[in-house]
N, C-alpha and C positions, 0 to 999 in steps of 0.2 A: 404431533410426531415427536417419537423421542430418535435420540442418534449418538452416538459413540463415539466419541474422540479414539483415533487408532495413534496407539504409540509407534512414535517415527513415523510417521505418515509424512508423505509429501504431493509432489503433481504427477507421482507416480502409480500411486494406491488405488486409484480407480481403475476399471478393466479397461485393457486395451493401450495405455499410454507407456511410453518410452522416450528416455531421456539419455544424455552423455555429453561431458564436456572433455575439452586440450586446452592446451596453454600456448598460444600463440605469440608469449614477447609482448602482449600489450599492454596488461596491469604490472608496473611494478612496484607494488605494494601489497599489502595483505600474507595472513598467514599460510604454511604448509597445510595442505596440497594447493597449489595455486591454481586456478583454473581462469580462462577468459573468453571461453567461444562455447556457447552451450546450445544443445538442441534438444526440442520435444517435439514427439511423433504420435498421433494417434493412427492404430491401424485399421481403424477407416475413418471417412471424411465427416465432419463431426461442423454440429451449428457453434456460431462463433460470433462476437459481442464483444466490440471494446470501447472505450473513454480515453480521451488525450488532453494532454497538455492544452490551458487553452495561452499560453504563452503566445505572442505572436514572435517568436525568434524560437519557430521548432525545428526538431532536427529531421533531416530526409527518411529516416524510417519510420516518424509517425504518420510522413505523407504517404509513403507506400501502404504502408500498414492500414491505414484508411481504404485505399482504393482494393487492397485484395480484400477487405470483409463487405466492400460493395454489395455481394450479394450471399453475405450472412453464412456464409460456410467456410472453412479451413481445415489443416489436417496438420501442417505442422508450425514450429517457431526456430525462428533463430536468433541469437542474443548474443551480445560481447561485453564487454566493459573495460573502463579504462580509455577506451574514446569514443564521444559522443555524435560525431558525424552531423553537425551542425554546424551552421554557417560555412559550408564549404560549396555552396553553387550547385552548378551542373552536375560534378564530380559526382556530390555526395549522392546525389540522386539515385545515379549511374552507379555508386558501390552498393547504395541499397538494394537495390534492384540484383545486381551480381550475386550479392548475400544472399537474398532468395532462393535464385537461380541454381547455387549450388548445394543449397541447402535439398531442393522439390531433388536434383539429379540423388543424393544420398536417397530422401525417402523413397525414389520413385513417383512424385507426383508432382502435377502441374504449379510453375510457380505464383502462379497466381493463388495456389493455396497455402502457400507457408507465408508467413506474417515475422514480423522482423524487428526488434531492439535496437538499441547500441546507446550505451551511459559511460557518461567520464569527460575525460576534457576540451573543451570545447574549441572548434576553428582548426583544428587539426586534424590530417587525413589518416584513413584507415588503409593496415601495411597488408590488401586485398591478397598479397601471396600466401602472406602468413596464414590469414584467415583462412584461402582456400584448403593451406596443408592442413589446418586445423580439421575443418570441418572433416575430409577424408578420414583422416585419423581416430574419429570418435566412435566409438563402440555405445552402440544404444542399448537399450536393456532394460530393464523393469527395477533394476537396482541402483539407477541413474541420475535419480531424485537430488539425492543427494551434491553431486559432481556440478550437478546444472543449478542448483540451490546458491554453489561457491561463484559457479561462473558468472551470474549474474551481480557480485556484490562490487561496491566500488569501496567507501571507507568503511563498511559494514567491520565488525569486529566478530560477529558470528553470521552462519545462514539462519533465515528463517524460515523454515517450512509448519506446514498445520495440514490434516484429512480427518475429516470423520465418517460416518455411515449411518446411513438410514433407511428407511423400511418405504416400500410403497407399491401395494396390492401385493405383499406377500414374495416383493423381490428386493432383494439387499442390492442398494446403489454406496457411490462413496463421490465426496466433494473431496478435491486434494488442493493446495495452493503454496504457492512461493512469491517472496515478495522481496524488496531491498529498498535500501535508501535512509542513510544514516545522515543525511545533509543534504541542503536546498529543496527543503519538503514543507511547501506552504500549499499546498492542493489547491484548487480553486478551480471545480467542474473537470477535475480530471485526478490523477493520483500518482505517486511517484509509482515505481516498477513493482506489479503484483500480476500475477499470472494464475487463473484460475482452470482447473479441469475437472471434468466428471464424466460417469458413466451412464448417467441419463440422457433420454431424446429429450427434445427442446425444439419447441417454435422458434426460430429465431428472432421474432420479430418481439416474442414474449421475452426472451434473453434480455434483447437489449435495453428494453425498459425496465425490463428487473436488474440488471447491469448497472443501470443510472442512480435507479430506488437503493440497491445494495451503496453502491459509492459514495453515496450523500450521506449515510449514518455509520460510513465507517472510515476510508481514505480519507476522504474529504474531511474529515473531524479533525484530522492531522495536522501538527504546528511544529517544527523542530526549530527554523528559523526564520521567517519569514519572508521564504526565497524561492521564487516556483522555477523549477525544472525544464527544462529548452525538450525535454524526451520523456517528457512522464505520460505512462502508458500503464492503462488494466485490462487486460482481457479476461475472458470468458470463452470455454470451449467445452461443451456437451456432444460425444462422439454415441450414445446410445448403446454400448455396448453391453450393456446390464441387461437392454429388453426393454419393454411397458410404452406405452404408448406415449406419445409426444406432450411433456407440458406446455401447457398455453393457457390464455388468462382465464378459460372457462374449464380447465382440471380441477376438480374436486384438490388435488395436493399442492397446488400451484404454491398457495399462500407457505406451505409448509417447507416446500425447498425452498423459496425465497427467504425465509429464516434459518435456514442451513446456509447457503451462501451467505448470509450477513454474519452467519454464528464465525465462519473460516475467517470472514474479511475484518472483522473487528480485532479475532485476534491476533492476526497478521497485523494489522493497526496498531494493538498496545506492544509489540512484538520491533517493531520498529520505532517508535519513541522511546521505547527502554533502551534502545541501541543508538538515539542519537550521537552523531558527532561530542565526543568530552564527556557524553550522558553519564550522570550516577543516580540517578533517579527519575523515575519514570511521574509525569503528573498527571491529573488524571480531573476535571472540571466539570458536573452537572448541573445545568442551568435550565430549576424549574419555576414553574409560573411565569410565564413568558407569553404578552400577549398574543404572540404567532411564532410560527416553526420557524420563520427566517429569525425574527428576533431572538429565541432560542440558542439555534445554533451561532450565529454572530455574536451573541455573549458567551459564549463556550469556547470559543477561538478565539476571543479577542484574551482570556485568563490567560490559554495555555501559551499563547506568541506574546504575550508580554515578557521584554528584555526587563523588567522590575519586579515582576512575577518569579522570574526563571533564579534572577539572582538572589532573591531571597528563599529561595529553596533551596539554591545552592548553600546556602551560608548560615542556613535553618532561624533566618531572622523571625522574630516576630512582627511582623509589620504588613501584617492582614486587610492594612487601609489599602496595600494597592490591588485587590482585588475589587475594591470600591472601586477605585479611579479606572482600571481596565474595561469594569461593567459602564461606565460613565463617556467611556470614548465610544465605546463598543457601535453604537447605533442603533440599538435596542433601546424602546420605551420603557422607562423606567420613572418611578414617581420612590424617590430616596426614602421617605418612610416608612415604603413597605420592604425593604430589600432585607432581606435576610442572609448570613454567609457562616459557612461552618469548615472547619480542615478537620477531617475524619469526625469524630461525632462531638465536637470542640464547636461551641457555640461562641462567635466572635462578634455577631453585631447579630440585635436582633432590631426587627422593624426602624431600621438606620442609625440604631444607638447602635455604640462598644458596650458590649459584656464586660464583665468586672473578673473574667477569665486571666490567669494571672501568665505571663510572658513567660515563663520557662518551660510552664505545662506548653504551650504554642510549638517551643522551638521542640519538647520533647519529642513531639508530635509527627516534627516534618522529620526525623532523624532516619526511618527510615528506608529501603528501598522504592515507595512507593507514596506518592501524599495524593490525597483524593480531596479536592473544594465541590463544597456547593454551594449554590448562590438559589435564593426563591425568589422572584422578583415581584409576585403578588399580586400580578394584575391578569393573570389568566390560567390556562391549562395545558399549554405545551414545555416541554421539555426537551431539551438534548444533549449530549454527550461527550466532549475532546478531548484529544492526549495530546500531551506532550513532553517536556523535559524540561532539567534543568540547565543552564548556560554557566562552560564552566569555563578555566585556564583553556583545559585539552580543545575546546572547541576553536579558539583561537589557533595553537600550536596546529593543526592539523589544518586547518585551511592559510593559514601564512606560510606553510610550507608543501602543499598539495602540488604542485608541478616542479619543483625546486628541491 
């Protein structure tokens, strides 16, 4: 299947979906136009598929959020930022719940089918009036994408949206997504905030395992700082609006949207480590010959979330040995004679020697906006993939002074 990146695309560009944010007082941070209470609507009830946080200190709308895809359908979302409605009890429960509530009264429909956010600071209550005038207030529209893109970011420093389109039996569908989380983005079976739609039918039952499949080689690949999220949420929502008959595991196209959904979620993925907290540089770590997929991916993440790693990208050192030591913690099988390790097409250690690559070509190398490691570990045939960043002053400055 081929498919088309749509310029500006967002969770909008698929048939059928509507989005709009206000400003309800809650984030006070971030660029003009400010936004903090976002909605999306599809105009009719569409299958739905989400992954959470597996933190045990989650916030009351991953609980909700869970019980309304109970049974694998929804129609809209509601989202805020700037407080994350965690650890606050009964309350929080109960303003999850209210957030829904008026959320389904906007769309017209039952709240058990609108599914529900909220990111930002933790143990503090959500100002429910505001919200409600918020939600009233929002103008939804197809040109929405956008507003709801802003509303969703917390220290994000731009939005991220991605859509592209594809072909299947001869009818044009489109995948749209938006995603956030420039901080506490260590994924671990779940992924910080990404919000998936399309205009395909879908099994849901096939959604959600392909929901899991997509997560695992793209969110989940994610490392900014090694700090998982009390509210990390992705869903997925297939409203059929395009037409064509329901994917499920035995479509002849199955396998193909499910590489369209990974083609959106990966670049939402490098989309969001290029924006880490302090970020000036995006990293980027494949890790092949690996004697299994887990080993694979645990040495891919164990590059990108090293604080020895991150700082030597910062700093454009030559000191390529801690990519050794990273792979060494990692937990992956590894036998040091076969390990092989390259920054861009810079050959640094071959079969566990240092190359005779000279130090300035190295730092030349990392200079700029993007440094790509590989590592071959030589004792098998799997591979996998991580982003991350580099750790810089800004990262400090922006979390030392984050509620203050």
């Amino acid at each position: 299947m081929q498919y088309e990146w749509i310029e500006n695309g967002g969770v909008t560009s698929p048939r059928g979906w509507l989005a709009g944010a206000a400003y309800a007082n809650i984030k006070k941070y971030g660029s003009e136009p400010r936004f903090d209470v976002g909605l999306l609507y599809s105009e009719v009830r569409a299958a739905a598929a989400g992954v959470f946080t597996t933190s045990r200190v989650c916030g009351a709308p991953v609980s909700v959020s869970k019980e309304h895809l109970s049974d694998g359908h929804a129609q809209g979302l509601v989202v805020n930022s700037g407080c994350s409605n965690v650890a606050m009890g009964a309350r929080g429960l109960s303003d999850a719940r209210r957030m829904t509530e008026l959320a389904a009264g906007k769309f017209g429909v039952l709240a058990n089918d609108v599914l529900v956010g909220s990111t930002g600071v933790i143990g503090r209550p959500l100002p429910m009036a505001d919200i409600q005038l918020a939600i009233e207030n929002i103008e939804l529209s197809s040109a929405g994408g956008e507003a709801f893109a802003r509303a969703i970011m917390t220290t994000d420093t731009v939005p991220k949206s991605r859509a592209l389109s594809f072909e299947i039996d001869g009818r044009r569908h489109c995948i749209g997504g938006v995603a956030k989380g420039a901080g506490m983005a260590h994924p671990n079976m779940a992924t910080v905030f990404c919000f998936l739609t399309s205009d395909f039918s879908a099994d849901p039952a096939w959604l959600r395992q392909t929901l899991k499949s997509v997560a695992d080689v793209s969110l989940n690949m994610l490392d900014i700082d090694m700090d998982t999220s009390t509210s990390d949420c992705m869903l997925v929502l297939a409203n059929g609006a395009a037409g064509g008959q329901p994917i499920d595991a035995h479509h002849p196209a199955a396998s193909q949207v499910e590489a369209a959904l990974r083609a959106v979620s990966i670049e939402l993925t490098r989309d969001l480590a290029r924006d880490g907290e302090g970020a000036k540089t995006l990293i980027e770590a494949t890790v092949s010959g690996a004697k299994t997929l887990d080993d694979a991916r645990r040495a891919a993440r164990t590059i990108v979330s090293s604080p020895l790693v991150k700082t030597m990208v910062t700093g454009r050192d030559a000191n390529l040995g801690r990519l050794m030591m990273a792979l060494g913690r990692s937990g992956a099988e590894l036998e040091v004679d076969k390990i092989s390790i390259w920054l861009g097409d810079v050959c640094a250690f071959q079969r566990g020697e240092p190359t005779q690559v000279a130090y300035d070509l190295i730092s030349a190398t990392m200079a700029g906006s993007e440094v790509v490691f590989r590592a071959d570990l030589g004792l098998g045939r799997h591979s996998a993939t991580a982003w991350g960043c580099d750790l810089t002053e800004g990262y400090v400055r922006i979390n030392a002074d984050y509620t203050t």
